[in-house]
C-alpha atoms as a printed R data frame, in Angstrom:
   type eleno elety resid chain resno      x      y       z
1  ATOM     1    CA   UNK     A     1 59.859 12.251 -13.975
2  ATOM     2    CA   UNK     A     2 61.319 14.978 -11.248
3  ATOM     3    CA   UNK     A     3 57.151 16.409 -11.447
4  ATOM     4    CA   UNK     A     4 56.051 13.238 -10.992
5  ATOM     5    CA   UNK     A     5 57.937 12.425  -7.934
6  ATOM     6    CA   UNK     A     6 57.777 16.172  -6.526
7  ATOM     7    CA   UNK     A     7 53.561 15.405  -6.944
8  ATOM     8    CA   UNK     A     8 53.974 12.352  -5.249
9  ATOM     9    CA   UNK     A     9 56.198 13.334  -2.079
10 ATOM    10    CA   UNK     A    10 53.727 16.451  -1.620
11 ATOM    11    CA   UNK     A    11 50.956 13.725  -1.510
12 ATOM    12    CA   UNK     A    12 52.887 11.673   1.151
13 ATOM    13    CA   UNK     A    13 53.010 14.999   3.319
14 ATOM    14    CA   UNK     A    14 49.502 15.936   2.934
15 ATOM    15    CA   UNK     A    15 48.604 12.408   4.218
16 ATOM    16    CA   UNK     A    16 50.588 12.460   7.057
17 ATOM    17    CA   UNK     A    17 49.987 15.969   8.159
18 ATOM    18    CA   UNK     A    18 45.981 15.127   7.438
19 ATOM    19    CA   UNK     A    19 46.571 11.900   9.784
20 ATOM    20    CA   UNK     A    20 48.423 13.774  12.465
21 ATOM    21    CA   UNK     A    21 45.891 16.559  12.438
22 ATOM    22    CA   UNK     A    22 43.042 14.002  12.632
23 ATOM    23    CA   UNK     A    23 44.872 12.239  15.849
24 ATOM    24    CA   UNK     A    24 45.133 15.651  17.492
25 ATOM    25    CA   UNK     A    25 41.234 16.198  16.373
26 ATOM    26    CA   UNK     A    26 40.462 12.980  17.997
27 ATOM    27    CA   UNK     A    27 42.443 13.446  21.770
28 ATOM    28    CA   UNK     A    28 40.830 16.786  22.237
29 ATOM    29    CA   UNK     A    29 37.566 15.434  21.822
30 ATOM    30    CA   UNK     A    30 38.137 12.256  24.098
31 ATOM    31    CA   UNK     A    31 39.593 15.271  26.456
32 ATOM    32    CA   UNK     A    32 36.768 18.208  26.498
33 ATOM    33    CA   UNK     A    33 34.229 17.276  24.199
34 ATOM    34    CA   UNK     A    34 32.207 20.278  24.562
35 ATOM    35    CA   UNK     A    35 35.003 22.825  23.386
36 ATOM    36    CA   UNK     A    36 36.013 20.813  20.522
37 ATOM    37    CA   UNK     A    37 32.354 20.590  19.000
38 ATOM    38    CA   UNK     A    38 32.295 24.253  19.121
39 ATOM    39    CA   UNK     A    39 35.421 24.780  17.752
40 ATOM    40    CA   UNK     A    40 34.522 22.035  15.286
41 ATOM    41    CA   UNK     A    41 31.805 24.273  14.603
42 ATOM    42    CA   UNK     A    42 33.362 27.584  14.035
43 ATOM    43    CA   UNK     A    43 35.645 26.153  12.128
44 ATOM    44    CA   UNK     A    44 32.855 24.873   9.666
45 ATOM    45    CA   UNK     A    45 31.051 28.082   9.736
């Protein structure tokens, strides 16, 4: 049970930090689109 719940409150994290990171993603784009395609890009490469 204790694995089980330890698995499941890492998941939780994961999603949120995912989400936040996402948001941030998002309001640098709306901000300077052309840097965050190229970092976008690095990142990917």
């Amino acid at each position: 049970m204790s694995l089980i719940k330890v698995g499941i409150i890492v998941e939780l994290f994961l999603l949120v930090g995912i989400s936040l990171w996402v948001k941030k993603l998002n309001s640098k784009q709306i901000r300077q689109p052309s840097l965050s395609k190229k970092t976008i890009k690095s990142l990917k490469f």
